[in-house]
N, C-alpha and C positions, 0 to 999 in steps of 0.2 A: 363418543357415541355409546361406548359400554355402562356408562351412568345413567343412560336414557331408561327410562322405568315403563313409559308408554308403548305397546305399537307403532299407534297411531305416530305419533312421532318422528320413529326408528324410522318407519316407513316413508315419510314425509322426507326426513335428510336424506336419505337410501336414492328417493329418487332426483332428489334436486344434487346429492351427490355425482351419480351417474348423468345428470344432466351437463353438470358443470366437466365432465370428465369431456363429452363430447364437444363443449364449446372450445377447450383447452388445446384441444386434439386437432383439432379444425383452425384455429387459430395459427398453430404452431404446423400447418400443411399437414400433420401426419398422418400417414396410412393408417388405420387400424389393425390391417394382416400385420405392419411390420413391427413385431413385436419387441424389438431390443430399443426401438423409437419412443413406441408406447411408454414403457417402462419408464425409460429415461425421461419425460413428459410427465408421469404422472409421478413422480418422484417429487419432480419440482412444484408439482401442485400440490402434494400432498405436504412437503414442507413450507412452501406461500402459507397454507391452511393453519397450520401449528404455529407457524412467524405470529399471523396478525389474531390467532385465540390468543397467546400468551399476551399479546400486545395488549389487548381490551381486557382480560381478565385480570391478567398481573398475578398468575399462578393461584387464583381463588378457585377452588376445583368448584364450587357454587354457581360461581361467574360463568367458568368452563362451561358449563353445564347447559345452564341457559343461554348460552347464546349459540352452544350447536342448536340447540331448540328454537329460536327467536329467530335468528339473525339469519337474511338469504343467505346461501352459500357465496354465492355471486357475489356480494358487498364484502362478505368477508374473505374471498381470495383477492378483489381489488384493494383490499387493506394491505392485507399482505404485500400484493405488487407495489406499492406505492412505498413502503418503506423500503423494500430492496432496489426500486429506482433510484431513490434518494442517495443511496451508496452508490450507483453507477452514476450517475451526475455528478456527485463529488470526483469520482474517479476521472473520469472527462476531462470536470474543470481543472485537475490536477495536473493532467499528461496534455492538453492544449492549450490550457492558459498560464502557466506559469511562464517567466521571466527570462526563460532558457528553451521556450519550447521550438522557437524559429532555427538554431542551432544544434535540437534535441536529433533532425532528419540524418547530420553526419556525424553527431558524435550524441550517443545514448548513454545521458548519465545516470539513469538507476541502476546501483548495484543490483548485480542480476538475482538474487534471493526478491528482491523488492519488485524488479520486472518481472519474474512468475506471480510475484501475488498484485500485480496489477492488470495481467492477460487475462484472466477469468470476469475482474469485476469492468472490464471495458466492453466486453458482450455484448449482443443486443438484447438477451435475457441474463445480468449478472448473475456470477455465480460464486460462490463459497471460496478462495482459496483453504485447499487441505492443507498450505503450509501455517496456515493461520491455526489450524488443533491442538488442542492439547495435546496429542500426540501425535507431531507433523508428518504428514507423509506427500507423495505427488498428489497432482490433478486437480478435481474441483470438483464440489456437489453444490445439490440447491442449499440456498440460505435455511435455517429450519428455524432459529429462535433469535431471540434477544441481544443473546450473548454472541451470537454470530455476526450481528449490525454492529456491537459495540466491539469487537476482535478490529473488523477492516475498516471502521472506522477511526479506531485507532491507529489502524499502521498508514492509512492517507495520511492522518496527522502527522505524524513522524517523517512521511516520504516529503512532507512541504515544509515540515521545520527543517529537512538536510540543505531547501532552498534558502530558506530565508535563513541561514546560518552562512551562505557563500557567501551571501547577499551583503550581510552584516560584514565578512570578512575583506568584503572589498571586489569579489567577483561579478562582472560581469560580461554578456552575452557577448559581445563583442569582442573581447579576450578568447573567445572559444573559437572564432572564426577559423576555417583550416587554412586560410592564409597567416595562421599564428601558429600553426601544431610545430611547423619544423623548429621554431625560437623555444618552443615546451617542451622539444624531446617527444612528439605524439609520433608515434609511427604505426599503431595499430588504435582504432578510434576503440575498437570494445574492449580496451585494457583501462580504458579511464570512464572513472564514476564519482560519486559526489564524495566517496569516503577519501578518491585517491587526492582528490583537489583538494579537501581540508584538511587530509595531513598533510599536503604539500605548502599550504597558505602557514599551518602551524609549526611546521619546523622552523620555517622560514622566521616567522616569528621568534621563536625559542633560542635562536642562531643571532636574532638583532639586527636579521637584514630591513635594512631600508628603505630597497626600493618595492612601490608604489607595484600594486595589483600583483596577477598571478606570475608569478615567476619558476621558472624549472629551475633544481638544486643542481648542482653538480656532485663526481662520486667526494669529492674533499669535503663535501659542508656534510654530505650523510654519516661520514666516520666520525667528522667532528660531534656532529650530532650524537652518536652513539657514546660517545665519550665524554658528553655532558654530568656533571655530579649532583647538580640541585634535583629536586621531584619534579619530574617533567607529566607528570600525569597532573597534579595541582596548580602549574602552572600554565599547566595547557587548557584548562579547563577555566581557571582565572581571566586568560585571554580572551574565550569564547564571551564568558560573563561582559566582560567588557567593552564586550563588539553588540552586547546587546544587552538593551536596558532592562534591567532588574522586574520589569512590568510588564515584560516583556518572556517569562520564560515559563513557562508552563511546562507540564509533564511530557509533552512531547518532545520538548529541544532540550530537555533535559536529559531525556534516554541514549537522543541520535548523540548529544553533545560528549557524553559518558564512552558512549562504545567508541565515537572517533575517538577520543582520548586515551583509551583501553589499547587501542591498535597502533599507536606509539613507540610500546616496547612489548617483546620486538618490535622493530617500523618496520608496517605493513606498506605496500607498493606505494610511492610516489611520479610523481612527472621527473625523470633526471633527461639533465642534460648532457648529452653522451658526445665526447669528444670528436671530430669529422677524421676518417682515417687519411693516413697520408697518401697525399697524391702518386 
Protein backbone atom coordinates (compact mmCIF):
# COMPACT_ATOMS: atom_id res chain seq x y z
CA UNK A 1 0.00 0.00 0.00
CA UNK A 2 3.04 2.41 0.51
CA UNK A 3 3.89 2.10 -3.14
CA UNK A 4 0.52 3.23 -4.02
CA UNK A 5 1.16 6.80 -5.81
CA UNK A 6 -2.76 7.64 -6.19
CA UNK A 7 -5.20 8.82 -3.55
CA UNK A 8 -7.69 7.79 -5.27
CA UNK A 9 -6.44 4.38 -4.99
CA UNK A 10 -5.08 4.50 -1.29
CA UNK A 11 -8.60 5.33 -0.68
CA UNK A 12 -10.26 2.74 -2.58
CA UNK A 13 -7.91 -0.31 -0.64
CA UNK A 14 -8.38 1.85 2.77
CA UNK A 15 -11.86 1.19 2.39
CA UNK A 16 -12.33 -2.27 0.89
CA UNK A 17 -9.59 -2.98 3.49
CA UNK A 18 -11.72 -1.98 6.45
CA UNK A 19 -14.46 -3.62 4.73
CA UNK A 20 -12.84 -6.95 4.54
CA UNK A 21 -11.73 -6.42 8.29
CA UNK A 22 -15.57 -6.42 9.22
CA UNK A 23 -16.42 -9.44 7.09
CA UNK A 24 -13.45 -11.19 8.88
CA UNK A 25 -14.49 -10.17 12.22
CA UNK A 26 -18.13 -11.40 11.82
CA UNK A 27 -17.24 -14.43 10.31
CA UNK A 28 -14.94 -15.43 13.12
CA UNK A 29 -18.17 -14.24 15.97
CA UNK A 30 -15.77 -11.56 17.17
CA UNK A 31 -16.75 -8.66 19.28
CA UNK A 32 -15.18 -5.64 18.14
CA UNK A 33 -14.99 -4.01 22.01
CA UNK A 34 -13.00 -7.37 22.57
CA UNK A 35 -9.75 -6.14 21.64
CA UNK A 36 -7.00 -8.95 22.36
CA UNK A 37 -9.75 -11.22 19.73
CA UNK A 38 -9.57 -8.37 17.37
CA UNK A 39 -5.97 -8.43 17.23
CA UNK A 40 -5.59 -11.88 17.11
CA UNK A 41 -8.13 -11.91 13.86
CA UNK A 42 -6.73 -9.45 12.06
CA UNK A 43 -3.23 -10.79 12.51
CA UNK A 44 -4.44 -13.69 10.56
CA UNK A 45 -5.97 -11.62 7.95
CA UNK A 46 -3.32 -9.66 7.61
CA UNK A 47 -0.86 -12.47 7.01
CA UNK A 48 -3.87 -14.55 4.59
CA UNK A 49 -3.22 -11.06 2.76
CA UNK A 50 0.72 -11.16 2.48
CA UNK A 51 0.45 -15.38 1.85
CA UNK A 52 -1.66 -15.01 -1.27
CA UNK A 53 0.24 -11.21 -2.69
CA UNK A 54 3.51 -13.20 -2.50
CA UNK A 55 1.64 -15.96 -4.10
CA UNK A 56 0.40 -14.05 -7.41
CA UNK A 57 3.33 -11.82 -7.52
CA UNK A 58 6.24 -14.04 -6.79
CA UNK A 59 8.13 -11.24 -5.00
CA UNK A 60 7.85 -8.69 -8.21
CA UNK A 61 7.38 -5.48 -6.18
CA UNK A 62 5.54 -4.33 -9.73
CA UNK A 63 3.25 -7.22 -9.57
CA UNK A 64 2.82 -6.31 -5.69
CA UNK A 65 1.83 -3.17 -6.60
CA UNK A 66 -0.88 -3.84 -8.88
CA UNK A 67 -2.59 -6.09 -7.62
CA UNK A 68 -3.17 -4.25 -4.10
CA UNK A 69 -4.57 -1.67 -6.83
CA UNK A 70 -6.54 -4.38 -9.13
CA UNK A 71 -7.35 -7.05 -7.36
CA UNK A 72 -10.67 -7.05 -4.71
CA UNK A 73 -9.37 -7.51 -1.32
CA UNK A 74 -11.98 -10.18 -0.87
CA UNK A 75 -10.53 -12.62 -3.87
CA UNK A 76 -7.33 -11.95 -2.55
CA UNK A 77 -7.81 -12.97 1.20
CA UNK A 78 -9.81 -16.04 -0.44
CA UNK A 79 -6.49 -16.93 -2.17
CA UNK A 80 -4.88 -16.79 0.66
CA UNK A 81 -7.43 -19.01 2.51
CA UNK A 82 -7.39 -21.60 0.15
CA UNK A 83 -3.66 -22.34 0.21
CA UNK A 84 -3.60 -22.44 4.06
CA UNK A 85 -6.68 -24.91 3.84
CA UNK A 86 -4.74 -26.94 1.48
CA UNK A 87 -2.11 -27.51 4.44
CA UNK A 88 -4.97 -28.34 6.84
CA UNK A 89 -6.52 -30.89 4.64
CA UNK A 90 -3.26 -32.50 4.13
CA UNK A 91 -3.01 -32.46 7.93
CA UNK A 92 -6.46 -34.25 8.22
CA UNK A 93 -5.80 -36.55 5.81
CA UNK A 94 -2.52 -37.39 7.72
CA UNK A 95 -3.88 -37.79 11.38
CA UNK A 96 -7.24 -39.80 10.09
CA UNK A 97 -6.36 -41.70 7.22
CA UNK A 98 -3.36 -43.12 7.69
CA UNK A 99 -2.86 -47.04 8.23
CA UNK A 100 -2.51 -46.64 11.90
CA UNK A 101 -5.14 -44.18 12.74
CA UNK A 102 -7.86 -46.77 14.08
CA UNK A 103 -5.23 -47.76 16.77
CA UNK A 104 -3.77 -44.03 16.90
CA UNK A 105 -7.19 -43.42 19.80
CA UNK A 106 -5.07 -45.86 22.45
CA UNK A 107 -1.72 -45.51 21.50
CA UNK A 108 -0.43 -41.92 19.88
CA UNK A 109 2.45 -42.49 17.78
CA UNK A 110 3.68 -38.99 16.82
CA UNK A 111 6.57 -38.13 18.59
CA UNK A 112 5.58 -35.56 20.53
CA UNK A 113 7.86 -32.40 18.83
CA UNK A 114 5.74 -33.84 15.65
CA UNK A 115 2.29 -33.77 17.72
CA UNK A 116 2.82 -29.87 18.63
CA UNK A 117 3.41 -29.25 15.10
CA UNK A 118 0.33 -31.11 14.11
CA UNK A 119 -2.32 -29.32 16.91
CA UNK A 120 -2.02 -25.91 15.28
CA UNK A 121 -2.39 -27.12 11.54
CA UNK A 122 -5.66 -29.37 12.61
CA UNK A 123 -7.58 -26.11 13.58
CA UNK A 124 -10.51 -24.99 12.12
CA UNK A 125 -8.43 -21.88 10.96
CA UNK A 126 -4.77 -23.59 10.63
CA UNK A 127 -2.28 -22.10 11.94
CA UNK A 128 1.74 -21.66 11.59
CA UNK A 129 3.45 -24.00 14.01
CA UNK A 130 6.34 -21.63 15.74
CA UNK A 131 8.26 -24.83 16.02
CA UNK A 132 8.49 -24.84 12.27
CA UNK A 133 11.02 -21.08 12.46
CA UNK A 134 13.93 -20.52 11.94
CA UNK A 135 14.23 -19.73 15.26
CA UNK A 136 11.86 -22.34 17.03
CA UNK A 137 9.91 -21.38 19.79
CA UNK A 138 6.11 -22.33 21.38
CA UNK A 139 2.76 -21.73 20.09
CA UNK A 140 1.48 -20.78 16.63
CA UNK A 141 0.70 -17.65 14.52
CA UNK A 142 -1.08 -17.10 11.11
CA UNK A 143 0.60 -18.49 8.05
CA UNK A 144 2.21 -15.13 6.42
CA UNK A 145 4.26 -16.46 3.30
CA UNK A 146 5.42 -19.04 0.90
CA UNK A 147 8.08 -20.23 2.93
CA UNK A 148 5.54 -20.93 5.67
CA UNK A 149 3.31 -23.48 3.29
CA UNK A 150 6.51 -24.96 2.14
CA UNK A 151 8.12 -25.31 6.17
CA UNK A 152 4.59 -27.59 7.23
CA UNK A 153 4.46 -29.01 4.35
CA UNK A 154 7.43 -30.47 4.57
CA UNK A 155 7.26 -31.75 7.89
CA UNK A 156 3.56 -33.64 6.88
CA UNK A 157 5.82 -35.14 4.43
CA UNK A 158 8.18 -36.59 6.83
CA UNK A 159 5.46 -37.31 9.60
CA UNK A 160 3.92 -39.92 6.63
CA UNK A 161 7.18 -41.05 5.40
CA UNK A 162 7.73 -42.28 9.48
CA UNK A 163 4.49 -44.28 8.30
CA UNK A 164 5.35 -45.67 5.42
CA UNK A 165 8.86 -46.57 6.67
CA UNK A 166 6.93 -49.00 9.51
CA UNK A 167 5.06 -50.04 6.78
CA UNK A 168 7.91 -51.07 4.78
CA UNK A 169 9.44 -52.69 7.92
CA UNK A 170 6.73 -55.05 8.36
CA UNK A 171 4.31 -53.07 10.85
CA UNK A 172 1.15 -53.35 11.13
CA UNK A 173 -2.09 -51.93 12.78
CA UNK A 174 -2.95 -54.88 14.21
CA UNK A 175 0.36 -55.56 15.99
CA UNK A 176 -0.51 -52.28 17.99
CA UNK A 177 -3.66 -53.76 19.35
CA UNK A 178 -3.61 -53.29 23.37
CA UNK A 179 -4.42 -56.78 23.40
CA UNK A 180 -0.64 -57.08 22.19
CA UNK A 181 1.10 -54.14 24.52
CA UNK A 182 1.75 -56.71 27.55
CA UNK A 183 3.77 -59.53 24.70
CA UNK A 184 5.75 -55.66 23.67
CA UNK A 185 6.68 -54.56 27.15
CA UNK A 186 3.85 -51.42 26.50
CA UNK A 187 3.04 -50.28 29.88
CA UNK A 188 2.55 -46.63 29.25
CA UNK A 189 0.85 -45.91 25.69
CA UNK A 190 2.57 -42.14 25.48
CA UNK A 191 6.09 -43.62 25.92
CA UNK A 192 5.78 -45.25 22.39
CA UNK A 193 6.06 -43.34 19.03
CA UNK A 194 7.13 -44.03 15.41
CA UNK A 195 10.87 -43.42 16.36
CA UNK A 196 10.48 -45.88 19.40
CA UNK A 197 9.03 -48.79 16.83
CA UNK A 198 11.73 -48.40 14.24
CA UNK A 199 14.45 -48.57 16.33
CA UNK A 200 12.95 -51.34 17.77
CA UNK A 201 12.15 -53.22 14.22
CA UNK A 202 16.09 -52.05 13.47
CA UNK A 203 17.87 -53.44 16.22
CA UNK A 204 16.11 -56.43 15.86
CA UNK A 205 17.18 -56.48 12.50
CA UNK A 206 21.11 -55.71 13.19
CA UNK A 207 20.90 -58.60 16.04
CA UNK A 208 19.49 -61.20 12.87
CA UNK A 209 16.42 -61.87 14.67
CA UNK A 210 14.07 -63.74 12.61
CA UNK A 211 11.09 -63.58 13.70
CA UNK A 212 8.40 -62.03 11.68
CA UNK A 213 6.73 -58.49 12.62
CA UNK A 214 7.26 -56.18 15.72
CA UNK A 215 8.76 -57.84 18.48
CA UNK A 216 10.09 -56.40 22.05
CA UNK A 217 13.98 -56.85 22.67
CA UNK A 218 14.96 -58.10 25.89
CA UNK A 219 17.72 -56.28 28.33
CA UNK A 220 20.35 -59.44 26.84
CA UNK A 221 19.97 -58.46 22.98
CA UNK A 222 20.11 -54.44 23.96
CA UNK A 223 23.78 -54.94 25.57
CA UNK A 224 24.56 -57.32 22.89
CA UNK A 225 23.42 -54.72 20.69
CA UNK A 226 25.69 -52.09 22.29
CA UNK A 227 28.48 -54.27 21.84
CA UNK A 228 28.18 -54.82 18.13
CA UNK A 229 31.54 -53.76 16.13
CA UNK A 230 30.39 -53.30 12.37
CA UNK A 231 28.88 -49.36 11.53
CA UNK A 232 25.62 -49.76 12.71
CA UNK A 233 24.58 -46.31 11.51
CA UNK A 234 25.30 -47.75 7.60
CA UNK A 235 23.84 -50.66 8.17
CA UNK A 236 20.94 -49.46 9.48
CA UNK A 237 20.35 -47.28 7.12
CA UNK A 238 21.13 -50.04 4.36
CA UNK A 239 18.28 -52.04 5.82
CA UNK A 240 15.84 -49.18 5.63
CA UNK A 241 16.87 -48.79 1.72
CA UNK A 242 16.05 -52.19 1.38
CA UNK A 243 12.71 -52.27 2.98
CA UNK A 244 11.95 -49.72 0.35
CA UNK A 245 12.56 -49.31 -3.29
CA UNK A 246 15.08 -47.11 -4.54
CA UNK A 247 11.95 -45.19 -6.33
CA UNK A 248 10.82 -44.92 -3.75
CA UNK A 249 12.80 -42.47 -1.49
CA UNK A 250 12.59 -39.04 -1.69
CA UNK A 251 13.83 -36.24 0.68
CA UNK A 252 11.40 -36.93 3.19
CA UNK A 253 12.18 -40.61 4.15
CA UNK A 254 15.38 -39.74 3.69
CA UNK A 255 15.58 -37.32 6.74
CA UNK A 256 13.03 -39.34 9.09
CA UNK A 257 15.29 -42.57 7.76
CA UNK A 258 18.76 -40.40 8.89
CA UNK A 259 17.61 -39.18 12.40
CA UNK A 260 16.19 -42.91 13.21
CA UNK A 261 19.46 -44.02 12.44
CA UNK A 262 21.36 -41.25 14.23
CA UNK A 263 19.38 -42.25 17.42
CA UNK A 264 20.95 -45.74 17.48
CA UNK A 265 23.99 -44.86 19.32
CA UNK A 266 23.45 -44.08 21.97
CA UNK A 267 19.96 -46.30 21.69
CA UNK A 268 17.52 -44.02 22.10
CA UNK A 269 14.19 -45.73 23.96
CA UNK A 270 12.91 -49.10 22.47
CA UNK A 271 9.74 -51.66 23.36
CA UNK A 272 11.80 -54.14 25.98
CA UNK A 273 10.53 -56.85 27.26
CA UNK A 274 10.97 -56.81 30.92
CA UNK A 275 11.06 -59.98 32.86
CA UNK A 276 7.50 -60.75 35.01
CA UNK A 277 8.59 -60.49 38.82
CA UNK A 278 8.70 -63.52 40.98
CA UNK A 279 5.56 -64.62 42.41
Amino acid sequence: MARLTSDEDLGEVHAALVALCNRVLAADRVNPAAQDAVAVVLERMQGTLDLALEYLARGDEDQEREAVRSVPLVRLFRVGVSLVAKVGKLAHALNKENPFANVAAALSLWETHDADVLEPLLAQRPMFPCLLDVDPSHGARPFASLADIARATARLEQMAAQLALLVALGLRPEMLLPAQWSSLGIRDAHAVDTAVLARTFLVGRLLGLSQPGLVALTPTQIQTFAQLTFDVSSRALDTLRAAVSQSAWPTAVDVVARRWVDSLRPLQPVLVLRAAPDA
